[in-house]
C-alpha positions as CSV (number, residue, x, y, z in Angstrom):
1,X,-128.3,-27.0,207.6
2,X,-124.6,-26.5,207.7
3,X,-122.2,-29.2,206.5
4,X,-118.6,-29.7,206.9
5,X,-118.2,-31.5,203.4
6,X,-114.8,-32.1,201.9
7,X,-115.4,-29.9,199.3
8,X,-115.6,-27.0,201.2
9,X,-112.1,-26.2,201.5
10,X,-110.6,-28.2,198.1
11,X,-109.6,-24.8,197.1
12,X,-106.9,-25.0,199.8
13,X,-105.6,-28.0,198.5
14,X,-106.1,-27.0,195.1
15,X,-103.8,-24.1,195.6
16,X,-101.3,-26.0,197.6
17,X,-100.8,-28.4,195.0
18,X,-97.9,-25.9,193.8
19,X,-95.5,-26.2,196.2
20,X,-96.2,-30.0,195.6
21,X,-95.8,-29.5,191.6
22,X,-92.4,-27.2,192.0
23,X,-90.1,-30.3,192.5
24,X,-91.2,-31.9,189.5
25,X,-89.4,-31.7,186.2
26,X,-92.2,-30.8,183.2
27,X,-91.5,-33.2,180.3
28,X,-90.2,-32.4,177.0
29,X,-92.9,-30.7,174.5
30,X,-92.4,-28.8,171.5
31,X,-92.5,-25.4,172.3
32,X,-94.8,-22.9,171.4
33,X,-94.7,-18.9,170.7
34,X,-95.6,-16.7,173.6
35,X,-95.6,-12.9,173.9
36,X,-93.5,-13.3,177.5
37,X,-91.4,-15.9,176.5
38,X,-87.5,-15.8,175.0
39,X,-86.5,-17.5,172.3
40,X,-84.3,-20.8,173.7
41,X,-80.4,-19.8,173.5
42,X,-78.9,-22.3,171.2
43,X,-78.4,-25.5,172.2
44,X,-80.8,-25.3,174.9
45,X,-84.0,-28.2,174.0
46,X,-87.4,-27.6,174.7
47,X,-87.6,-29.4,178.0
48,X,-85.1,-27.6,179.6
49,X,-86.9,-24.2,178.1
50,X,-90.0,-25.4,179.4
51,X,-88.4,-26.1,182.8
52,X,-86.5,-23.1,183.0
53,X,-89.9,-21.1,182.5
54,X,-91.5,-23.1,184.8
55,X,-88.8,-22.3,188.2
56,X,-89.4,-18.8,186.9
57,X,-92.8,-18.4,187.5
58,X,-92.6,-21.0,190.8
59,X,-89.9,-18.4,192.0
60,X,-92.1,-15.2,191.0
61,X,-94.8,-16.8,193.0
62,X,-93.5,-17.9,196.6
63,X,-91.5,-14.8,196.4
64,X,-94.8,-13.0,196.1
65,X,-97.2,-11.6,199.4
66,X,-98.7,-14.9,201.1
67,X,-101.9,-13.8,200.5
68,X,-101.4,-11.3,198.0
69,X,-103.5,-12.5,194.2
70,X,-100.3,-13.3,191.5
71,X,-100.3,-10.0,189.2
72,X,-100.1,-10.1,185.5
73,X,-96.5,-10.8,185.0
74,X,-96.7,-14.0,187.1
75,X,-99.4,-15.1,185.4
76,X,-97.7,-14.9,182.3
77,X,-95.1,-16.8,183.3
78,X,-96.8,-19.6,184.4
79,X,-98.5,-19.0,180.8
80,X,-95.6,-19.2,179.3
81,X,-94.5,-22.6,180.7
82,X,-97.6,-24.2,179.9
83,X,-97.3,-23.3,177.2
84,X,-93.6,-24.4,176.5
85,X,-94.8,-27.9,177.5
86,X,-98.5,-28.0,176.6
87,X,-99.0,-31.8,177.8
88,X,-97.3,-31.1,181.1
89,X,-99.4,-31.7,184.0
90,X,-97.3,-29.8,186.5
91,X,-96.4,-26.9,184.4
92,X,-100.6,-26.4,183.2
93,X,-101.5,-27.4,187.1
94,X,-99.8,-24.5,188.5
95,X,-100.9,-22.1,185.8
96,X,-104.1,-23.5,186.6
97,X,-103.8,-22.0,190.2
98,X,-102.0,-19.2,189.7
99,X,-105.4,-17.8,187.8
100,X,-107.6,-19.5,190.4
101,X,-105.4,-17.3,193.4
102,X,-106.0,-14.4,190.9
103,X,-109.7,-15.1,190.8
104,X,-110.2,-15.7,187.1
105,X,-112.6,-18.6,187.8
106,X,-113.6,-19.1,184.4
107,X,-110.2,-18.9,182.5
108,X,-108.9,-21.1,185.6
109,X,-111.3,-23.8,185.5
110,X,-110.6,-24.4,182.0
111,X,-106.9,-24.2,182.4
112,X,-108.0,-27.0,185.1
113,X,-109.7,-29.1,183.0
114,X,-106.6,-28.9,180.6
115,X,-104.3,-30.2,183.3
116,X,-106.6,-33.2,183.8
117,X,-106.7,-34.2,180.5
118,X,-102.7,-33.7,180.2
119,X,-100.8,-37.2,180.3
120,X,-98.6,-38.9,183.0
121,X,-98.6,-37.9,186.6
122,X,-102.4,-38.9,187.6
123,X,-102.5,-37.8,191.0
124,X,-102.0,-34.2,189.7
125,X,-104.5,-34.8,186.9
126,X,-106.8,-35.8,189.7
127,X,-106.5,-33.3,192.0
128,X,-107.1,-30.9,188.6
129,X,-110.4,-32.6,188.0
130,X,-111.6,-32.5,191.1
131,X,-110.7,-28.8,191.5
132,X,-112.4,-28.4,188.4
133,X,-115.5,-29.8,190.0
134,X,-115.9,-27.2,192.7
135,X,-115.6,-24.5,190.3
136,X,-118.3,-25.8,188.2
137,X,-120.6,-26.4,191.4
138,X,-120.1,-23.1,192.6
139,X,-121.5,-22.0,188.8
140,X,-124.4,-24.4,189.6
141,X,-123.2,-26.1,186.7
142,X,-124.0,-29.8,187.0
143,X,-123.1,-31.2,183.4
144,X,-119.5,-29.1,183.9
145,X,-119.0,-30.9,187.2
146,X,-119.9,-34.8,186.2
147,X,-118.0,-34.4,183.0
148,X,-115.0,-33.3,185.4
149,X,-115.5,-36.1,187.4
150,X,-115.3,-38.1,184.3
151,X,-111.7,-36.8,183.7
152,X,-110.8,-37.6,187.5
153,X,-112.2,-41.0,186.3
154,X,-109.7,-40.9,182.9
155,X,-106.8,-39.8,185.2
156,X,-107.1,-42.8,187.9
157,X,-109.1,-46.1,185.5
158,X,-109.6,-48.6,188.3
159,X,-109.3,-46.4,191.2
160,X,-111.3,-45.8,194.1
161,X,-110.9,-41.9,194.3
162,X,-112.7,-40.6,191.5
163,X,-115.6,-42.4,193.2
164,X,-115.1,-41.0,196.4
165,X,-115.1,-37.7,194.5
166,X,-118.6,-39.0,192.2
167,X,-119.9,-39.2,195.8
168,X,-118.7,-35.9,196.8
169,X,-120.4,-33.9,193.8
170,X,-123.3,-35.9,193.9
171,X,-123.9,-34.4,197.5
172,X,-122.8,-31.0,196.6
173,X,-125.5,-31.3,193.2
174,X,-128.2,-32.6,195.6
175,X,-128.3,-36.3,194.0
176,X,-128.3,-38.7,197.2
177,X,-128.9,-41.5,195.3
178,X,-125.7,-41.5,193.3
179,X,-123.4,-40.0,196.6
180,X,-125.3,-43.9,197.8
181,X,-124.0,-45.8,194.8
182,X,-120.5,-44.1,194.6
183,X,-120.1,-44.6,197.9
184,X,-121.2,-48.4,198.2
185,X,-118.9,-49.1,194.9
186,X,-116.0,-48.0,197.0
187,X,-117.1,-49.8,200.0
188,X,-117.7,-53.1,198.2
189,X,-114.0,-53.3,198.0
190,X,-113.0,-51.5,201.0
191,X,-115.1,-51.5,203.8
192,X,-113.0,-49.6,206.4
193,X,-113.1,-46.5,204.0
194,X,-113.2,-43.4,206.4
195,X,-114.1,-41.2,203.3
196,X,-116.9,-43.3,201.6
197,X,-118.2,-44.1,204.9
198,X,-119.1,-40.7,205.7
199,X,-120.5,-39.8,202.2
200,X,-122.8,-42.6,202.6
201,X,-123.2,-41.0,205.7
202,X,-124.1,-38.0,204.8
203,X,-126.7,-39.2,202.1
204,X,-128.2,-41.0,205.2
205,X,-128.6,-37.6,207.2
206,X,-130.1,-36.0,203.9
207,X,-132.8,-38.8,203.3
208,X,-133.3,-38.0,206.9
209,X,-132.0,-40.7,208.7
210,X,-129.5,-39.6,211.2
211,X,-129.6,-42.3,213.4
212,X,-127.6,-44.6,210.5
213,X,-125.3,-41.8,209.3
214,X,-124.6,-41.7,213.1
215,X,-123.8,-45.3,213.1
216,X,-121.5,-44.9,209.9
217,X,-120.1,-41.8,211.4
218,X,-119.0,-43.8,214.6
219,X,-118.1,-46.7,212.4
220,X,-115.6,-44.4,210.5
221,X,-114.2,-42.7,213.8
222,X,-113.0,-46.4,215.1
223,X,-111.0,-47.1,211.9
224,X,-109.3,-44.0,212.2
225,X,-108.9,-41.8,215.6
226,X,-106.9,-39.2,214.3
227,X,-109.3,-38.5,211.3
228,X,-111.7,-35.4,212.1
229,X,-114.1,-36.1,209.7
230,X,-116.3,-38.5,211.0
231,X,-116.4,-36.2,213.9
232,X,-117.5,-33.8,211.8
233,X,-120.1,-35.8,210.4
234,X,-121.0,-36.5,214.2
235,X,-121.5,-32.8,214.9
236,X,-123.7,-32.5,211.7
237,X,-125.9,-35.2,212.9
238,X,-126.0,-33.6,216.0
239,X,-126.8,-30.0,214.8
240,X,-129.8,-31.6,212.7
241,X,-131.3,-33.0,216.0
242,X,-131.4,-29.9,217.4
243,X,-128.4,-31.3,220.1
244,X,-126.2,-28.6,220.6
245,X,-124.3,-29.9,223.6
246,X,-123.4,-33.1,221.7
247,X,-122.8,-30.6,218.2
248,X,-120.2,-28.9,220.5
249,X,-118.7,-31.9,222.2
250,X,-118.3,-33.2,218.2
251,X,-116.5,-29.9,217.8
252,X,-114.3,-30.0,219.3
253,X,-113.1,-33.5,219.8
254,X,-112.5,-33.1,215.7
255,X,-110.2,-30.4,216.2
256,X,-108.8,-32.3,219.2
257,X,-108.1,-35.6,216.9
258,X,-106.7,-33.7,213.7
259,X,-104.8,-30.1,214.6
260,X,-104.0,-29.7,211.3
261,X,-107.4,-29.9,209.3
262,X,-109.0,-26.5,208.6
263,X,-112.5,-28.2,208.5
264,X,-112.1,-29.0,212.0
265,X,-110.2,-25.5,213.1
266,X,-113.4,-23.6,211.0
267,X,-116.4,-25.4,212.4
268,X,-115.5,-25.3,215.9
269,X,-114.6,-21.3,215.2
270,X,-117.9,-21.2,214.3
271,X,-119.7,-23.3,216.8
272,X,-118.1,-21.1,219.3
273,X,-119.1,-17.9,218.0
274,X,-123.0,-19.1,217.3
275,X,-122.5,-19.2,221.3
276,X,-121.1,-16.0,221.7
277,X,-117.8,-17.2,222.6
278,X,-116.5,-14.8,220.0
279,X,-112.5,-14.8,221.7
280,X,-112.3,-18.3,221.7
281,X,-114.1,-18.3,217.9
282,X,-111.5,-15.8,216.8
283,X,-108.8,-18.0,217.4
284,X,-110.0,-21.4,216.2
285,X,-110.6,-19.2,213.1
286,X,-107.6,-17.5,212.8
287,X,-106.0,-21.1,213.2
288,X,-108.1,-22.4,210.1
289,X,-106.8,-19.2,207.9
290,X,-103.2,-20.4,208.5
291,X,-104.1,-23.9,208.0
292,X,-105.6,-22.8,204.6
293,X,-105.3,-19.5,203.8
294,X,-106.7,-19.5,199.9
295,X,-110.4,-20.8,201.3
296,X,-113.1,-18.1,201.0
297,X,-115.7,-19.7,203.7
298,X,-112.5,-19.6,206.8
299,X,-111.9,-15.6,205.8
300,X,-115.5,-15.1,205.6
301,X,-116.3,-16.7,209.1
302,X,-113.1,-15.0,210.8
303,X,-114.6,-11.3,209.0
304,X,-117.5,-11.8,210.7
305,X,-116.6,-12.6,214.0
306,X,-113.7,-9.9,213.8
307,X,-116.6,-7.2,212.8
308,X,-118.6,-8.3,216.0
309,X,-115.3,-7.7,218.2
310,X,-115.1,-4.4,216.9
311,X,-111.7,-5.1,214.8
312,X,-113.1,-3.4,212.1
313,X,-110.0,-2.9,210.0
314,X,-108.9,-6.3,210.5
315,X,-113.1,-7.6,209.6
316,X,-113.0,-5.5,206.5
317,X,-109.7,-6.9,205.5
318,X,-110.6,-10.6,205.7
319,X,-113.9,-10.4,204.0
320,X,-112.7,-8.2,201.3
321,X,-110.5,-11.7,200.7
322,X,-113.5,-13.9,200.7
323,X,-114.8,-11.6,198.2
324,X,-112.0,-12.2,196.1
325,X,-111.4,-16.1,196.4
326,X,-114.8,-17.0,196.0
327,X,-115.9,-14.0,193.3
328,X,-118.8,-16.1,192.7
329,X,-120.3,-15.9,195.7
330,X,-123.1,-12.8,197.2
331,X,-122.5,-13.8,200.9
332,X,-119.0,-11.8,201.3
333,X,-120.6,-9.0,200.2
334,X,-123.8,-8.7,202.4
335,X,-121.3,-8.4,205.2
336,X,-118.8,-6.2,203.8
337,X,-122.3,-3.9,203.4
338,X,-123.2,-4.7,207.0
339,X,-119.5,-3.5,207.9
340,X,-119.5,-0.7,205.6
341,X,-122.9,0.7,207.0
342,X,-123.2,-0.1,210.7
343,X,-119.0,-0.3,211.6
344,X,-117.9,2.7,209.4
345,X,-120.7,4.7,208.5
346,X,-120.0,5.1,204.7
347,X,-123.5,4.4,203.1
348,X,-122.4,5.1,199.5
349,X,-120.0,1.6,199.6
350,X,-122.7,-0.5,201.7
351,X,-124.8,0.4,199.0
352,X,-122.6,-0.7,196.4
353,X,-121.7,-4.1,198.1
354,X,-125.5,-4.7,198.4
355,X,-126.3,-4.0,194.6
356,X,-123.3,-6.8,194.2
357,X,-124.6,-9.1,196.5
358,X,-128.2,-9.1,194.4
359,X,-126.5,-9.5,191.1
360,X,-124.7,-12.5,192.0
361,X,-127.5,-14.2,194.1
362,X,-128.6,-16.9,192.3
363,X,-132.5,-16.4,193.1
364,X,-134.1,-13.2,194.3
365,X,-133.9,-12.8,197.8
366,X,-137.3,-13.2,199.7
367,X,-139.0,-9.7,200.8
368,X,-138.3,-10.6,204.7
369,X,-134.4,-11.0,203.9
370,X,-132.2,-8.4,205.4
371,X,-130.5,-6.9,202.8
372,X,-133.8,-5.3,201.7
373,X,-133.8,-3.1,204.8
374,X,-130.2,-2.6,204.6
375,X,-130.5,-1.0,201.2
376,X,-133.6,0.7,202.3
377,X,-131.5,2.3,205.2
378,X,-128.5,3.1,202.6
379,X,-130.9,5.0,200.3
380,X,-132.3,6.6,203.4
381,X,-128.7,7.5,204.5
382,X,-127.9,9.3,201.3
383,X,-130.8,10.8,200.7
384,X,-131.6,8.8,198.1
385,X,-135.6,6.5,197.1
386,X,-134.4,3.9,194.4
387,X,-134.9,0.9,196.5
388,X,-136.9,-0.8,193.4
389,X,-134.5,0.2,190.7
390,X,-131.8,-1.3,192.9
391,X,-133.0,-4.6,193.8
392,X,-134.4,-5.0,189.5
């Protein structure tokens, strides 16, 4: 069943968190010995070095392609200012997302977790933790995402958000019972919490109750009518009753309440294509990739309903992105295979794309999945009988 969970797009706001970062000043550190760093010019201290290398890798960046990955040289020099201020939370934050927008997953997560355990500035420390939790969820790892969560905890003692983010990963891990208790913490103190209300929502609708995480859902959409989530919850609640009408009508009054929330933008894009709508979808989803233009599950939604429209080009393009955003994940390339092989006619790279997409699934795919005839019909295409060899 599809969810519009908040973790779904934290990569966005992960990788926004630079622009955010930029106006802050690192503090001073002692600094360290880097291969693309200068020695400071006399007189200069080692704050002001670490600043200085800092606004050059911030300018490097925003002066790069919007959607282009940061190359090696501005990478370094993000490096290079973390490493000039090693306890700075800004300076190891945005190196931290300069290798996540580069796709080094692993080397970013830990450059995350660095960032979270930096000191001063908790909010950034937060939003470094909890960034560090989706990575380690999308590894599947489970003692890497609670031990993140336990440095969102260390950033912000005493606050409510590294609860609402407990409850988050619990969902995402598949533990209900502690998304309940996380959420229930946060709701002993705050009852009109939009957020912890629809996590304990959403453990509802997976114990398979969706009459109360409709009740919670509506509860959260009166304390806040702009808020899109609780719509979104709505619509999930709907889709598991089998009620498309009212899925739809949830839709789209989320992306009516909140214009500028990508969750909304993407699962109405997709509602609308699942009903062949594929114009209208195009748009919504086109609207989510400006809204947040670093999230892998908006460019892989638009690439497939672009592919459908025949905007081949423009398909490849987008999925080819998803790919690289979320290198973890097989899905991007089972349709850059379907694209390769049905929309361009080039076997040899729909082949490839396949083998990638059975390396990185996590279990073997079932025989009645698709992507067993799709090899089939590369190998057939190129002449070619290694079906078995491929999919060992």
């Amino acid at each position: 069943m599809r969810t519009y969970g908040t973790l779904v797009l934290i990569v966005a706001a992960a990788a926004g968190a630079t622009a955010e970062v930029s106006a802050r000043p690192a503090p001073q550190a002692a600094p360290m010995k880097s291969s693309t760093s200068d020695v400071a010019p006399p007189g200069q201290s080692a704050g002001e070095r670490a600043r200085r290398l800092l606004d050059d890798a911030l300018l490097a960046l925003t002066t790069a392609r919007k959607l282009s990955p940061p190359d090696s040289d501005v990478i370094a020099r993000f490096r290079a200012a973390a490493e000039a201020a090693k306890d700075s939370a800004p300076a190891l934050l945005d190196y931290a997302v300069a290798l996540d927008r580069a796709g080094k997953l692993v080397e970013a997560e830990a450059a995350y977790r660095a960032a979270a355990g930096a000191t001063g500035m908790d909010e950034l420390r937060f939003a470094a933790a909890a960034r560090a939790a989706a990575l380690a969820i999308a590894r599947s790892d489970e003692f890497a995402a609670r031990s993140a969560v336990q440095l969102a905890e260390a950033a912000m003692p005493g606050d409510t958000d590294p609860w609402q983010l407990e409850a988050d990963v619990a969902l995402a891990l598949g533990d209900v019972a502690g998304a309940q208790a996380a959420a229930r913490r946060i709701l002993a103190l705050d009852p009109q919490d939009v957020d912890a209300l629809c996590a304990l929502g959403r453990a509802h609708l997976a114990l398979g109750s969706p009459g109360t995480a409709k009740v919670l859902a509506q509860r959260a959409a009166q304390i806040d009518k702009e808020d899109a989530r609780p719509l979104l919850l709505e619509a999930e609640v709907a889709r598991a009753r089998g009620h498309a009408a009212a899925e739809m009508m949830a839709v789209r009054a989320a992306a009516a309440a909140d214009q500028d929330s990508p969750e909304a933008a993407l699962a109405l894009g997709r509602a609308l294509f699942e009903r062949g709508q594929t114009g209208e979808a195009i748009d919504e989803l086109m609207r989510a990739a400006d809204l947040a233009p670093d999230a892998a599950p908006v460019h892989l939604a638009l690439g497939i309903a672009l592919a459908s429209a025949d905007r081949k080009p423009e398909a490849g393009e987008h999925l080819a992105l998803a790919a690289r955003l979320s290198p973890l994940s097989p899905d991007p390339h089972y349709e850059l295979a379907r694209l390769q092989l049905d929309g361009l006619g080039d076997a040899k790279a729909a082949l490839e794309q396949a083998k990638l997409f059975l390396r990185l699934s996590t279990r073997t795919p079932p025989p009645g999945h698709p992507i067993h005839a799709l090899v089939q019909r590369c190998e057939e295409a190129l002449g070619s009988r290694t079906q078995a060899s491929v999919v060992q």
